[in-house]
C-alpha positions in Angstrom: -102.9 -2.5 -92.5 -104.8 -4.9 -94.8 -106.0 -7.8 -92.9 -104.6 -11.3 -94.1 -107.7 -13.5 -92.9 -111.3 -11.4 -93.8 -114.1 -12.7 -92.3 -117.3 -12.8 -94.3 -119.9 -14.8 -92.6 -123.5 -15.8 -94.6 -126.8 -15.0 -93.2 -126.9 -18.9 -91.8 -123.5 -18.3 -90.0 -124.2 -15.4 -88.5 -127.9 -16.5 -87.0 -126.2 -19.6 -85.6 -123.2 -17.2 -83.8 -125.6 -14.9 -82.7 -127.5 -18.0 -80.9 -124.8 -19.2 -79.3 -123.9 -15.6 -77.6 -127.7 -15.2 -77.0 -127.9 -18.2 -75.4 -124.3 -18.3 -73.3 -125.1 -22.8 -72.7 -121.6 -23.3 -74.8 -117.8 -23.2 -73.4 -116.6 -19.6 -72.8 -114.3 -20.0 -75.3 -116.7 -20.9 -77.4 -118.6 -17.9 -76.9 -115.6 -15.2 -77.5 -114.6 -16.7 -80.4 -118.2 -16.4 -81.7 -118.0 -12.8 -80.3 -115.0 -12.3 -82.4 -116.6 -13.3 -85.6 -119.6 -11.2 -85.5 -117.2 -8.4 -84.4 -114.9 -9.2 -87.4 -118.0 -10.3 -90.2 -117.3 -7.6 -93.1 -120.4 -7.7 -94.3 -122.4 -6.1 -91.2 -123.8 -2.8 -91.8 -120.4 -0.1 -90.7 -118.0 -3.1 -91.8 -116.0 -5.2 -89.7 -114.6 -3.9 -86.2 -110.6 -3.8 -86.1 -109.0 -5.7 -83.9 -107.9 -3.2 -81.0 -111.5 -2.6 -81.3 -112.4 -6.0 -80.6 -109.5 -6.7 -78.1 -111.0 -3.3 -75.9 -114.4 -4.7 -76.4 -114.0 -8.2 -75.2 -110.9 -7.9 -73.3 -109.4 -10.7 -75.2 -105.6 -10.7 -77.2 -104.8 -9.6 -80.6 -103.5 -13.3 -81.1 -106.5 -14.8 -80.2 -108.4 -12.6 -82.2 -105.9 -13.2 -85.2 -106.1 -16.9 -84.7 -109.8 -17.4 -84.5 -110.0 -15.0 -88.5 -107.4 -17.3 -89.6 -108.7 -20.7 -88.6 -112.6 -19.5 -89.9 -110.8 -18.9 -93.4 -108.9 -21.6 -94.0 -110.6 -24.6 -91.7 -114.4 -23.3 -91.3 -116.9 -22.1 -88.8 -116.5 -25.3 -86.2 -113.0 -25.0 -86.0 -112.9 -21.5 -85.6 -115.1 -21.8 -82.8 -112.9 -24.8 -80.6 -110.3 -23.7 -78.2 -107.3 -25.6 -80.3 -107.2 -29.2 -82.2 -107.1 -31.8 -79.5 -109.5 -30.6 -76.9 -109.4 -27.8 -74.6 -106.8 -28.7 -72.6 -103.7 -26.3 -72.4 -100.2 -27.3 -72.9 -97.8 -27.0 -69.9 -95.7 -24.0 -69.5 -91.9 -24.7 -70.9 -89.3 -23.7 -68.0 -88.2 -21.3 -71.2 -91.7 -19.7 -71.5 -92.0 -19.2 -67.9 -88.2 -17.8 -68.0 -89.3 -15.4 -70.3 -92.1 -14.2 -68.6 -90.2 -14.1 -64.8 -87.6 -11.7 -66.9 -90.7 -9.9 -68.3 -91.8 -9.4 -65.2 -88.7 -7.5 -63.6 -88.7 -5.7 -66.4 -89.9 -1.5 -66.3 -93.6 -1.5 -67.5 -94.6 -0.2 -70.9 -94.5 3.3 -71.3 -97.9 4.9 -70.4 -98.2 2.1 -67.9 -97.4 2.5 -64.0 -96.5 -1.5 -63.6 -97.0 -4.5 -65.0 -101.2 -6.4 -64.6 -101.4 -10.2 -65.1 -103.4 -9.4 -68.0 -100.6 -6.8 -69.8 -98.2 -9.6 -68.9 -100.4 -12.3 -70.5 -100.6 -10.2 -73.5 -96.7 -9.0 -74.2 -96.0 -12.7 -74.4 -98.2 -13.5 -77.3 -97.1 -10.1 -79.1 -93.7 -11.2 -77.8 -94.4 -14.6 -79.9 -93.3 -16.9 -76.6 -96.4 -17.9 -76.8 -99.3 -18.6 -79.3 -101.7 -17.8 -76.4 -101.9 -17.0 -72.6 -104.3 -16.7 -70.1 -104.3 -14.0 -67.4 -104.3 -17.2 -64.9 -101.4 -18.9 -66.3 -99.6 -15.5 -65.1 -100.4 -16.0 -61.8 -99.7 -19.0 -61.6 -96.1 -18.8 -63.0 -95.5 -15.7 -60.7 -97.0 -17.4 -57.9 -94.5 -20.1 -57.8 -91.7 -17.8 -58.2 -93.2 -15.8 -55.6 -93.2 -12.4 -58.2 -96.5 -10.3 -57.3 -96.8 -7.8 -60.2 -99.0 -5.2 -58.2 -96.1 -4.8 -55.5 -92.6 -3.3 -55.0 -90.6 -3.1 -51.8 -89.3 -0.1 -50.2 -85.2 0.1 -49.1 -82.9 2.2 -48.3 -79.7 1.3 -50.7 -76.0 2.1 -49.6 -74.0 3.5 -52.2 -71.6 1.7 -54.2 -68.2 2.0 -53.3 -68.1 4.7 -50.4 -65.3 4.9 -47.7 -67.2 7.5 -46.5 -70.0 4.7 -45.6 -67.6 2.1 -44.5 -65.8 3.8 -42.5 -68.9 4.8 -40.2 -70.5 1.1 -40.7 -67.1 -0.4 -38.9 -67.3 2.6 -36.5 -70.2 1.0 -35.2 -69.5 -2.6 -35.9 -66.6 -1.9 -33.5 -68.7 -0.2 -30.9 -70.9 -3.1 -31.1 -68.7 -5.8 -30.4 -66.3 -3.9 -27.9 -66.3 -5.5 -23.9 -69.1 -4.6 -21.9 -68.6 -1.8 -19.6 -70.9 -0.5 -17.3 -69.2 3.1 -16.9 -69.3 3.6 -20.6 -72.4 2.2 -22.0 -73.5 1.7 -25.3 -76.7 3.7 -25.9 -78.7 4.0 -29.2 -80.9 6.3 -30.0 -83.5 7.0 -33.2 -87.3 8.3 -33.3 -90.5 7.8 -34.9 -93.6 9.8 -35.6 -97.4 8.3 -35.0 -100.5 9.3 -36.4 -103.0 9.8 -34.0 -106.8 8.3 -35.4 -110.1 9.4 -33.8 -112.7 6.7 -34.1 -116.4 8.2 -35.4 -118.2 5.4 -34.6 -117.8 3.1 -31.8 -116.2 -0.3 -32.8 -118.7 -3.5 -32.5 -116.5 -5.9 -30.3 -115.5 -9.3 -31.7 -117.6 -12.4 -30.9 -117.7 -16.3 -31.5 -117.3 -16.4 -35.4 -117.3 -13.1 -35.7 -114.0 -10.4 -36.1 -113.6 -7.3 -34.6 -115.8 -4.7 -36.7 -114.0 -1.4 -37.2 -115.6 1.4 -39.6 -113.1 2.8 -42.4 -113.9 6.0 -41.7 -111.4 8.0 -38.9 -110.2 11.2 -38.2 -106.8 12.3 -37.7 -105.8 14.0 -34.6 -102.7 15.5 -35.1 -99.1 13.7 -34.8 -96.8 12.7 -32.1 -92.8 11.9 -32.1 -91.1 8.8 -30.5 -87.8 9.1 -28.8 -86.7 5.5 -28.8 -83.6 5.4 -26.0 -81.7 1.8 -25.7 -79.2 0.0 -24.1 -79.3 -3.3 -26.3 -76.5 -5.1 -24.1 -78.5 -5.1 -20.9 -82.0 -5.0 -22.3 -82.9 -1.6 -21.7 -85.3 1.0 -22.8 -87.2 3.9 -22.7 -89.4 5.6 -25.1 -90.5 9.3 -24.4 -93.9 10.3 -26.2 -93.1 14.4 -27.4 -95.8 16.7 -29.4 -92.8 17.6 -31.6 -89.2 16.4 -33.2 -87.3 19.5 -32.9 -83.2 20.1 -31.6 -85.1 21.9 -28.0 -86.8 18.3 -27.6 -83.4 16.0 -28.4 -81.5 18.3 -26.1 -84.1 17.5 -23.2 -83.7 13.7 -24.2 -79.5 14.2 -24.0 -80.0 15.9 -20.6 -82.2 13.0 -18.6 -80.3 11.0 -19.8 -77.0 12.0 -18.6 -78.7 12.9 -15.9 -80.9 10.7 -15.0 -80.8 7.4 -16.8 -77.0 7.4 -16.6 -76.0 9.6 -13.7 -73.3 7.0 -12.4 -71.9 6.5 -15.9 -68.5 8.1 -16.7 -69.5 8.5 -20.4 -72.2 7.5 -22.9 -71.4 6.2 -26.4 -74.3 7.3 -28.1 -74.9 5.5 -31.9 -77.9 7.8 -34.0 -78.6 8.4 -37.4 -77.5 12.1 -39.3 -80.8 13.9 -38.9 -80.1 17.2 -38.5 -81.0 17.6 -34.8 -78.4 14.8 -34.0 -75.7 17.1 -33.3 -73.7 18.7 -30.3 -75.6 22.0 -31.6 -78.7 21.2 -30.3 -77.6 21.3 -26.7 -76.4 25.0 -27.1 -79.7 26.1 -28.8 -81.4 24.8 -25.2 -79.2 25.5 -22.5 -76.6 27.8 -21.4 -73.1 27.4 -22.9 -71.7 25.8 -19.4 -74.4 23.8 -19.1 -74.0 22.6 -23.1 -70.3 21.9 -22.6 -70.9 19.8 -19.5 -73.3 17.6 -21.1 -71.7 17.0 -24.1 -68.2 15.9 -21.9 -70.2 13.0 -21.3 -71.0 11.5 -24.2 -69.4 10.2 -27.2 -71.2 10.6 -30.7 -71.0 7.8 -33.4 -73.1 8.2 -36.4 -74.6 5.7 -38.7 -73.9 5.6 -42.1 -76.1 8.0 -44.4 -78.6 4.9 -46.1 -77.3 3.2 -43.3 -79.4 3.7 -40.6 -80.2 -0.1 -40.0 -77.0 -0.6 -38.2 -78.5 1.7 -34.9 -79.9 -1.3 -33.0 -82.8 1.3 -31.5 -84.5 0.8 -35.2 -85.1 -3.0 -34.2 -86.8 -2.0 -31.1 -88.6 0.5 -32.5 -90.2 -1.9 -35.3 -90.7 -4.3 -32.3 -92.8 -1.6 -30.8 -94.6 -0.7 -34.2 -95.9 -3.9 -34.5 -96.6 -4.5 -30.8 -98.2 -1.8 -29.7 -98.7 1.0 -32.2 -100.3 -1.2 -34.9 -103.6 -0.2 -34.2 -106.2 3.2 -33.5 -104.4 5.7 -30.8 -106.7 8.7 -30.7 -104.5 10.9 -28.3 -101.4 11.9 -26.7 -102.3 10.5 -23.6 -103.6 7.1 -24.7 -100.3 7.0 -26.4 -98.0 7.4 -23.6 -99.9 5.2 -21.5 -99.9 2.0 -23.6 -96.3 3.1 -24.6 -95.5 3.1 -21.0 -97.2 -0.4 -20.7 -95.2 -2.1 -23.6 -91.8 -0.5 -22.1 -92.2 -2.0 -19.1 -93.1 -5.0 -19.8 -90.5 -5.5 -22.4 -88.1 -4.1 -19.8 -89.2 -6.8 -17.1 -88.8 -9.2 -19.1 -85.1 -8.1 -20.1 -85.2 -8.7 -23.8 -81.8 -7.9 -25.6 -80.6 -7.7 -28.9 -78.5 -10.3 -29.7 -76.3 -8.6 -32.6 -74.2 -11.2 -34.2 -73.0 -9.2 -37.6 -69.3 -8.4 -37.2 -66.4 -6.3 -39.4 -65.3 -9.5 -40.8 -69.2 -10.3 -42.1 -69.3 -7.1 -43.7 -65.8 -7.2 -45.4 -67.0 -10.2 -47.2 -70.7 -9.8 -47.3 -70.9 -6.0 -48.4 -67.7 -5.9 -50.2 -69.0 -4.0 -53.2 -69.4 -1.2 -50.6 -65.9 -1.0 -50.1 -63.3 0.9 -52.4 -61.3 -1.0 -55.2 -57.7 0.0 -54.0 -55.3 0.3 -57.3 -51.8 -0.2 -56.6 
């Protein structure tokens, strides 16, 4: 494309631009519009630089770039080189222009482009032609207000629209939940985790006055280990047993102690888990003997979370209390691990802490209600 605005700068023009780069004792702006016009000067040796050129060299927009050519040809060198008429301060962001740029901003990044940068952002507005110009820091602060971070996205599980497969199992539980208290039939949940163990390799230089906690990047993994997280949320119970593995052999144990033992005088356990596949009745047949399967499994009752729906088993809270209690840190081994689990559980235990759920059937029928079927007469 034939440029509208050519530069052409004299021999005078181009010593004094080339003074004031060498220099660098003007306003930045001064200096990258200078930048641009030496860039841009057709009459160097190889010709004039094309703007993408210039805007990859300098890191600086195509409208800037096309600005500064237009106002050397039709106002002169000192106007090119000011920021705008009026002095260099920079108009205040319309609510429209920051509209437009919030609803660029949850928009899907240009293709070729993994997410949005404050500087891509600052530079689709001008192409956009919101804006005559915008700095990367106007960005920020527009996203910072409305608390958008460009460089971050947020991981959720999201329930289906319209399932009575998924309602129906939410107000299964809902219903469990807020059923009377009874001591022979308790309410257990039940879920699991899995921990990285770390290896330090080098020792950690303790914290002192003024001075954090020094830890070196550098670790080494030693293997994995699984969480069964087992709780009684009513009363303020739990227990977490630390396994080497997350198989069905290893939820069959768990069933067993704690019919057994957690819960010998219970009459029956209502049991709320998630749909892995080693949550099922199956699991106690590939352990034990078919009697011995049957007669644990006559004491519980199983009722499964939705599938995306796994928030609703109250053992997830405890488990993200215990996350960032306890396992936010360096665990090097299987032993350390049970021991500070141990510690945690008992304290946490002591102390009697229960969950205090307060969401009901009626909350959901009006809070979720896109979740639930449209019945057509």
């Amino acid at each position: 494309m034939v440029k509208k605005y050519v530069v052409s700068l004299s021999e005078s023009e181009r010593q004094s631009l080339e003074q004031i780069v060498t220099t660098g004792k003007r306003a930045a702006y001064t200096i990258n519009h200078a930048r641009i016009l030496l860039k841009a000067d057709r009459n160097q040796p190889n010709g004039s630089w094309r703007d993408q050129d210039i805007k990859e060299a300098l890191d600086i927009s195509l409208r800037t770039i096309e600005r500064v050519r237009q106002r050397f040809v039709e106002e002169g060198l000192e106007a090119a080189l000011k920021c705008r008429p009026g002095g260099g301060r920079k108009p205040k962001l319309t609510g429209e222009v920051e509209a437009h740029l919030v609803a660029l901003r949850c928009s899907k990044a240009p293709d070729g482009k993994g997410r949005w940068t404050l500087r891509l952002l600052a530079d689709q507005m001008v192409e956009l032609g919101y804006v005559e110009q915008m700095s990367h820091e106007s960005v920020r602060q527009v996203l910072k207000k409305n608390e958008l971070q460009p460089w971050r996205q947020q991981c959720w599980v999201i329930p289906p629209e319209q399932s009575a497969e998924f309602v129906w199992r939410m107000e299964a539980v809902l219903e469990v939940y807020h059923s009377a208290y009874n001591s022979k039939i308790p309410v257990i949940c039940i879920d699991e985790a899995t921990k990285q163990l770390v290896k330090e390799t080098r020792v950690p230089i303790p914290a002192e006055p003024g001075q954090p906690e020094r830890v070196d990047y550098e670790y080494e993994r030693n293997g994995t280990a699984n969480l069964f997280m087992v709780c009684e949320p009513m009363v303020g119970w739990r227990r977490v047993e630390v396994t080497q593995r997350r198989t069905a052999l290893d939820y069959a144990h768990l069933l067993k102690t704690l019919v057994d033992a957690d819960y010998a005088q219970a009459d029956k356990l209502i049991v709320i888990q998630d749909n892995l596949n080693t949550h099922s009745p199956a699991s106690l047949y590939k352990a034990f003997e078919p009697q011995e399967a049957q007669r644990i499994l006559s004491r519980l009752e199983f009722c499964h979370t939705p599938k995306h729906g796994s928030g609703l088993n109250m053992a997830e809270i405890e488990l993200s209390i215990l996350s960032r209690q306890c396992l936010d840190r360096r665990i090097e081994n299987l032993e350390t691990l049970k021991t500070e689990v141990a510690a945690w559980q008992d304290n946490r235990n002591h102390a009697e802490t229960w969950i205090d759920w307060r969401f009901t059937t009626a909350d959901a029928r009006v809070k979720l209600h896109r979740l639930y079927p449209s019945i057509i007469d």
